[in-house]
Each structure stands twice: as structure tokens, then as C-alpha cells.
C-alpha positions as CSV (number, residue, x, y, z in Angstrom):
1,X,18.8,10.5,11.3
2,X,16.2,7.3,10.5
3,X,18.2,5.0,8.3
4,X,16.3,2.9,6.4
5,X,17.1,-0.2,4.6
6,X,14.6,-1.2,1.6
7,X,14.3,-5.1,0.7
8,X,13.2,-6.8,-1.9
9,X,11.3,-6.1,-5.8
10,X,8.7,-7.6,-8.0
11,X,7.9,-7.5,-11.7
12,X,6.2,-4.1,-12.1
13,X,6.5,-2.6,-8.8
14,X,9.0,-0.1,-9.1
15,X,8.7,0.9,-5.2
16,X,12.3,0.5,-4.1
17,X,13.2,2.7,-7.1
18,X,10.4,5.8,-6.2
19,X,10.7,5.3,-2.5
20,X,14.4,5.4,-2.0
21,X,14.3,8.6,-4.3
22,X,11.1,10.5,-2.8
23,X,13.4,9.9,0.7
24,X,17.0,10.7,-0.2
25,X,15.8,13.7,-2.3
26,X,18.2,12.2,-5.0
27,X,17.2,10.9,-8.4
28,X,19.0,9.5,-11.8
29,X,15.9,10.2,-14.0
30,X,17.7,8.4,-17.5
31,X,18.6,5.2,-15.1
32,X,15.2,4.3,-14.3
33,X,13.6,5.5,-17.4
34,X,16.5,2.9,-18.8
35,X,15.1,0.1,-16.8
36,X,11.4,0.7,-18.0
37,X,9.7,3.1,-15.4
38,X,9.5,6.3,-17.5
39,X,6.5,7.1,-15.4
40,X,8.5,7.5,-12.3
41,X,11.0,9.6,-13.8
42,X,7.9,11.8,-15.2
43,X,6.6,12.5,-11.4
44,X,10.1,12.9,-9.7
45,X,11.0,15.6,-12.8
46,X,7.6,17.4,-11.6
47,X,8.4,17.3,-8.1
48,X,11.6,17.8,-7.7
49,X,11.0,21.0,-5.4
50,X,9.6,18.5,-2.3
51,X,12.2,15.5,-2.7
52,X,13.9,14.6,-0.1
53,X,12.1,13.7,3.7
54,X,13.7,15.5,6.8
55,X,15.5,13.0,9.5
56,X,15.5,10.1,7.6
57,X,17.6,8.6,4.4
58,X,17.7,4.9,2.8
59,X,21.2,3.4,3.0
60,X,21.0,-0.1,1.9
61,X,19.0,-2.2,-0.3
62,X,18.8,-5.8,-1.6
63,X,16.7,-7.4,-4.2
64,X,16.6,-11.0,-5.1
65,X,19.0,-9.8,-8.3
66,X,22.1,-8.0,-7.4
67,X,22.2,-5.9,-10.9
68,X,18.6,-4.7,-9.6
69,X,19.8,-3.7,-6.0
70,X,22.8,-1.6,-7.9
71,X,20.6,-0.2,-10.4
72,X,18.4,0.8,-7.6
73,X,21.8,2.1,-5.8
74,X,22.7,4.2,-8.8
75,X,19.1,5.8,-9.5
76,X,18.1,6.7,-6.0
77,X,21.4,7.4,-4.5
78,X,21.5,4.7,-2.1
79,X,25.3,4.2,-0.6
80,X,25.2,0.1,-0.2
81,X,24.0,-2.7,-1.4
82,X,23.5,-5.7,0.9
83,X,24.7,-9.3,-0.1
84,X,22.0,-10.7,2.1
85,X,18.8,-8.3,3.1
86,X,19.8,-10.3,7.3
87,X,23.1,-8.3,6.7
88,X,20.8,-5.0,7.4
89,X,20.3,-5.9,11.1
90,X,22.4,-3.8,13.0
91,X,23.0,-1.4,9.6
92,X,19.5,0.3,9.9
93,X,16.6,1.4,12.0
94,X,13.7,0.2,10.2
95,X,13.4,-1.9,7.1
96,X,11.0,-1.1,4.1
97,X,9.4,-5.0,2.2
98,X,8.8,-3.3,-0.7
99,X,7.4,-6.4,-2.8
100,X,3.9,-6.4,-3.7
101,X,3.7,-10.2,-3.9
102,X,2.3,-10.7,-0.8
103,X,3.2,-14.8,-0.8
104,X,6.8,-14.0,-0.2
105,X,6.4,-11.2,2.4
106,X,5.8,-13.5,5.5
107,X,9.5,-15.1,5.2
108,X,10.9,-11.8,4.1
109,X,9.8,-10.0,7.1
110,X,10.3,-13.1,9.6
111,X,13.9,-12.3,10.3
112,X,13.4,-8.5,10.8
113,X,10.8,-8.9,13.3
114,X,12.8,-11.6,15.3
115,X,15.3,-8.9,15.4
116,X,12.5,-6.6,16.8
117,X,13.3,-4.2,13.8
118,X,10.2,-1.8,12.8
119,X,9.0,-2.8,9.5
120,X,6.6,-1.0,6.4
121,X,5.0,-4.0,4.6
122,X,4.2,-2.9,0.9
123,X,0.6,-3.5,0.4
124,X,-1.3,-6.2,0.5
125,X,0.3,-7.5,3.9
126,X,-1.5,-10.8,3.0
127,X,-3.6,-13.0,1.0
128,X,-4.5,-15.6,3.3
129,X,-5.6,-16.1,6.5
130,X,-2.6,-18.3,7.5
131,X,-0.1,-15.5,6.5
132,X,-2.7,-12.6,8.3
133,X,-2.5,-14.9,11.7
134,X,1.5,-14.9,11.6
135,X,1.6,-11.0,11.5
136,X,-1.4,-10.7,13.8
137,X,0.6,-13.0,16.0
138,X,3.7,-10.3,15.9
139,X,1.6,-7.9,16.3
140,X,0.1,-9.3,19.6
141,X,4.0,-9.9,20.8
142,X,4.4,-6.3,20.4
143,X,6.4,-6.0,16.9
144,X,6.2,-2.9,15.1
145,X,4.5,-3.4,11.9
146,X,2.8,-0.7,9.4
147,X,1.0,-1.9,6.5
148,X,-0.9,-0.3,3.7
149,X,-1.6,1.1,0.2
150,X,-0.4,4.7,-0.6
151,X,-4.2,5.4,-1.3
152,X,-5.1,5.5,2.5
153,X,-2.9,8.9,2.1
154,X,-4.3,9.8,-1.6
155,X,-4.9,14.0,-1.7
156,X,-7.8,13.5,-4.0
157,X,-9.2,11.6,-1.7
158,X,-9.0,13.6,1.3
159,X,-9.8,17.2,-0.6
160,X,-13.5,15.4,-0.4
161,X,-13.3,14.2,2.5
162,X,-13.3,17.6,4.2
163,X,-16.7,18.6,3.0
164,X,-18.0,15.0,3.2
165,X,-20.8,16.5,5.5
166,X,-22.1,18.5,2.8
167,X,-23.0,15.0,0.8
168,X,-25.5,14.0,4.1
169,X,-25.7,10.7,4.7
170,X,-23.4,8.2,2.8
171,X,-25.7,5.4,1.3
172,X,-23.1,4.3,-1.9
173,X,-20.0,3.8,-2.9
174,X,-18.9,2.7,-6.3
175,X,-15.0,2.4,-7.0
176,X,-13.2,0.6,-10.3
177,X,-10.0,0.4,-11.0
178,X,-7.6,-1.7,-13.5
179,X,-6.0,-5.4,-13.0
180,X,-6.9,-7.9,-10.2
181,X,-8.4,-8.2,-7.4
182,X,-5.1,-9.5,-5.2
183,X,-2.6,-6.6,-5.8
184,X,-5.2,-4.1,-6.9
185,X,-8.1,-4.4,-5.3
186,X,-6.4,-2.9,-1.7
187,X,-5.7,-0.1,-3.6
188,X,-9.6,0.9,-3.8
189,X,-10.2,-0.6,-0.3
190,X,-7.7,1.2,1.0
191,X,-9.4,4.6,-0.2
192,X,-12.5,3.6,0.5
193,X,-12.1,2.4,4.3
194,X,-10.0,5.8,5.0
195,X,-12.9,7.9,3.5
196,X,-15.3,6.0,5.7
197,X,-12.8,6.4,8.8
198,X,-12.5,2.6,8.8
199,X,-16.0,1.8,9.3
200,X,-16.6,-1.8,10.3
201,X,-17.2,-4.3,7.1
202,X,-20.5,-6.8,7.8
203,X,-20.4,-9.1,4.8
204,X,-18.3,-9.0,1.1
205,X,-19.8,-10.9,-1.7
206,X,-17.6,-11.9,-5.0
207,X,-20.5,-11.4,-8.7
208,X,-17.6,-11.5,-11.1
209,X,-15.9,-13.8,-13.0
210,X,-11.9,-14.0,-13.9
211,X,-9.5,-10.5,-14.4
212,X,-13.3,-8.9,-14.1
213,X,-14.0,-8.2,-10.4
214,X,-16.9,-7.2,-9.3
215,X,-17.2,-7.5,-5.1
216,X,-20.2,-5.9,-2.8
217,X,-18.8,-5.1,0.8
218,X,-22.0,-3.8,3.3
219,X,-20.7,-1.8,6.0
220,X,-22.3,-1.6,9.7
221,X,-23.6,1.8,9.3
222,X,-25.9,0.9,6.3
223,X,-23.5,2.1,3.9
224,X,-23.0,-0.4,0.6
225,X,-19.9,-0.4,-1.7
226,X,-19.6,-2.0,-5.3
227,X,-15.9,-2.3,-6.4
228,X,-14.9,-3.2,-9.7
229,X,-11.7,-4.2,-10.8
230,X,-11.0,-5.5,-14.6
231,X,-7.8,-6.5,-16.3
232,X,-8.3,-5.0,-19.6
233,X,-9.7,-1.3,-19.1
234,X,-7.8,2.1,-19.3
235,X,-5.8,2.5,-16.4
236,X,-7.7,4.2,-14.0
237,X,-8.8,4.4,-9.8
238,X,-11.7,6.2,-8.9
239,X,-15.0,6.4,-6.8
240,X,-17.9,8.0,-6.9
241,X,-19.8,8.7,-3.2
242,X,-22.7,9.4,-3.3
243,X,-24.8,10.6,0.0
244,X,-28.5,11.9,0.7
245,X,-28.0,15.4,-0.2
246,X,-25.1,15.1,-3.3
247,X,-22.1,12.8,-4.7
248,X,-18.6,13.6,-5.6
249,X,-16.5,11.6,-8.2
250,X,-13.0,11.0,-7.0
251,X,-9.9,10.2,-9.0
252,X,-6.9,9.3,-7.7
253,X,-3.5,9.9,-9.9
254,X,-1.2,12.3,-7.7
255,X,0.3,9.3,-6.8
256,X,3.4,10.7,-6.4
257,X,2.1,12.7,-2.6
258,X,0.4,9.7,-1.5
259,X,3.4,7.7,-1.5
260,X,5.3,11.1,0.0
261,X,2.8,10.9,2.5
262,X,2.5,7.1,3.3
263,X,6.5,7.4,3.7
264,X,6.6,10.4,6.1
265,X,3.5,8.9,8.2
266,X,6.0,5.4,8.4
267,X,9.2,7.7,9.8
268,X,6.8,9.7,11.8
269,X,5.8,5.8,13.6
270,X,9.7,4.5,13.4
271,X,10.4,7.9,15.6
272,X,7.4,7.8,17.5
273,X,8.5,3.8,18.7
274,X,5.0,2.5,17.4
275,X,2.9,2.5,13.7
276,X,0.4,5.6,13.6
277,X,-1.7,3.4,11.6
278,X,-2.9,0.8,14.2
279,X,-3.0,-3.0,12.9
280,X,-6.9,-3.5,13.9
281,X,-7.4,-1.5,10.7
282,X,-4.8,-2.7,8.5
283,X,-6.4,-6.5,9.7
284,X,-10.2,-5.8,9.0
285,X,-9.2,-4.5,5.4
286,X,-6.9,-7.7,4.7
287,X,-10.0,-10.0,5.7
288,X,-12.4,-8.5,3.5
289,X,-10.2,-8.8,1.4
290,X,-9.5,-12.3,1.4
291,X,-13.3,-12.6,2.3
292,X,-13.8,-11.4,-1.2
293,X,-11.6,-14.3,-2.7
294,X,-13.4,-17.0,-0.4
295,X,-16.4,-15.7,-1.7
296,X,-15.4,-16.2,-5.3
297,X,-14.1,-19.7,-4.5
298,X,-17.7,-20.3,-3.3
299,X,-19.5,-19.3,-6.4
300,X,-20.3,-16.2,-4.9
301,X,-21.3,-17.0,-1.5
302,X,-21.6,-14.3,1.1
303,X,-19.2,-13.9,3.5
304,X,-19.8,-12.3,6.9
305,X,-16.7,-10.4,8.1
């Protein structure tokens, strides 16, 4: 049995809530509908038939607010709650950051992969290209690290992706989605570089303006993406590919099986001894990423990646 220990929450990222549930197959719907996530208590309610994940169950958390960590204890059946997330070395087998703030994850993680303790980093691993060397660095020593947003494992997605050859040849991309660029942004580069079986990225180029996002990626293979993310539309994430003999519009909202999935691929790694997702990938999405934003600085200067 994988015992996991999940670290860490920030304001509207109710991971350590969903997660902890979707593994230990154990929710308390009226606790976190108390604490403002009603829509996680909607999809656990509808999918209560496939909770719980085989050989692997969360015992310990910590959050930077001890009323949060036994919130979290209570809703997702969770037996302890750590005084100090270093107190997990030694407890568990692999460590979830489940923070979506990416500033704090280098120091977060740091003690964990000292211990050489395999580690999920909620997505995006980083925002900068100081923070990407460190975990590159780790990497490179041999640390097990996984990194990524649930939409590499979106259904939606991938129920396209199997008659992709009927489209022909891929020649755009469009994807928009809702809030900024940072935290929201990997979401729809995430999708996108797992439809395109992480292509290699040429150049990124920022044309918006502030909370509305517009960013052109170009892809070796010809292939060119627009991705829009703004602050104030309907919440929504979708692309539409279109290819040389037809196009498919993709929304993705069961988020509930891609975060089943992304979990069961990270305890598939932590038994396996290595990630399945290999860090070359996870890297090349984080740099365009940041590419985008030092295009942006740069008045919209074009970035080569």
C-alpha cells in the first residue's frame, strides 16, 4: 500500500480536498460544500461508484493553517494531520505539493527531494527560469519528480485524439479558456502539447494585454496555436483543431477523470521507482510558458524556444 502524504493549499485550489477523496474512496460531501467547494461535492456525489484508487491511500496532510489540514482530515478521511509537512519523511512514500502557487513550490518541495522522497508537483511546476533550473537540477541528480495539469489526462481530449487521423494534417489550433495566463494558461498547454504528443515548440509570442491573454506558440512541424485566456468570460476550456481534411471542437469539463487519471498515472510512477511522465516534457511546456510572459514583458517580442 502507497501512502501518500498531501502538502500544502492555496486560495481557490481545492486539490488536497478532491485528491485525498478521489484516493481514499471516502468523502464528507456537507464539509466541503461548508468550506465553499460545492462543486467538488457535486462530482464526488456523481461518481461515487469509481472512488477510491487500488494500492495506495493519503494518510497525512498539512497546510499552512492547521483548521484547513483538519478540515481536509475530516472531508477526505485522512487519519493525521502533520504539525510540520518535514514531519512526513519517514510517515509516507511519496508526497503530493498540492498548491498551485508556483512561487512557494521550490522551498516546499526542497526538503522532500533532499530526502529523495518521490514528489507530484501541482501544476505549474514553475514560473521562472530560476525555479525551472533548481528542479531541472534535481532532476539531473536523479530525484523523482512528476509535474503537470490534469488536462494532459483530460477524456475529452483523448476521445479525439483517437481519430485525429481522420482530421489530415494538423495546421491550427485555437484554445481559450478563463483567468490568467500563470495558473491557467498550463491548463490549455497542457491539452494541447498531449494532443500534439509533445511536439517541439519553435517560438511563443505574447498580443494581449492584462487578464486578456492572447499568446501564438509555432510548433516545429508547421503546426500554429492561438491561446486565449481572459479574466472575465464564462468559465470555460476548449480547443478547436482543425486539420486539412476536417476540425473537431473540444471541451474539457469531466474534470473529475482527469484528475482520477493524473493521480493513478502518479502511483503507477511512485510503484514503478520513476515518473511515467518524463521531465524533458514537463520542461519544454514550462519554458513556453514563461517564454510567453518574457514575451509580454517585451511588448510582445518573439521568443524562440
Amino acid at each position: 500500500m502507497i501512502k501518500l502524504g498531501i502538502i500544502g493549499m492555496s486560495p481557490g485550489n481545492a486539490h488536497p480536498y478532491s485528491w485525498s477523496s478521489i484516493v481514499n474512496g471516502y468523502y464528507d460531501g456537507e464539509e466541503i460544500r461548508r468550506v465553499g467547494y460545492e462543486g467538488i461535492t457535486n462530482y464526488l456525489n456523481a461518481n461515487q461508484d469509481t472512488l477510491g484508487i487500488e494500492g495506495a491511500t493519503v494518510t497525512h496532510v498539512w497546510t499552512q493553517d492547521k483548521s484547513i489540514s483538519e478540515s481536509i482530515m475530516k472531508a477526505s478521511g485522512v487519519k493525521h494531520v502533520a504539525e510540520r509537512m518535514e514531519d512526513m519523511i519517514g510517515q509516507v512514500d511519496a508526497v503530493i505539493l498540492a498548491r498551485d502557487d508556483a512561487g512557494e513550490h521550490v522551498n516546499m518541495a526542497r526538503p522532500f527531494l533532499e530526502a529523495d522522497v518521490p514528489i507530484f508537483i501541482d501544476k505549474p511546476l514553475a514560473t521562472t527560469y530560476e525555479d525551472l533550473e533548481f528542479f531541472t537540477s534535481q532532476q539531473e541528480k536523479g530525484k523523482f519528480i512528476m509535474s503537470c495539469s490534469s488536462m494532459r489526462y483530460s477524456t475529452e481530449c483523448r476521445a479525439v485524439k483517437i481519430d485525429k487521423d481522420k482530421l489530415g494534417k494538423i495546421e491550427l489550433i485555437t484554445a481559450v479558456g478563463k483567468k490568467d495566463w500563470l495558473k491557467y494558461g498550463i491548463h490549455m498547454l497542457e491539452a494541447i502539447f498531449a494532443f500534439l504528443d509533445d511536439a517541439q515548440p519553435q517560438t511563443v509570442q505574447h498580443l494581449g494585454s492584462t487578464n486578456k491573454d492572447i499568446v501564438l506558440i509555432e510548433f516545429e512541424n508547421g503546426i500554429k496555436v492561438s491561446v486565449h485566456l481572459f479574466m472575465d468570460i464564462a468559465l470555460t476550456f476548449q480547443m478547436s483543431v482543425y486539420g486539412q481534411k476536417g476540425w473537431e471542437l473540444i471541451e474539457m469539463k469531466n474534470y473529475y477523470a482527469m484528475f482520477r487519471d493524473n493521480l493513478i498515472e502518479f502511483i503507477r510512477s511512485v510503484n514503478e521507482g520513476k515518473s511515467r511522465l518524463s521531465y524533458d516534457k514537463t520542461e519544454r511546456l514550462i519554458r513556453t510558458l514563461i517564454g510567453a510572459v518574457e514575451s509580454r514583458n517585451e511588448g510582445g517580442k518573439l521568443i524562440y524556444l
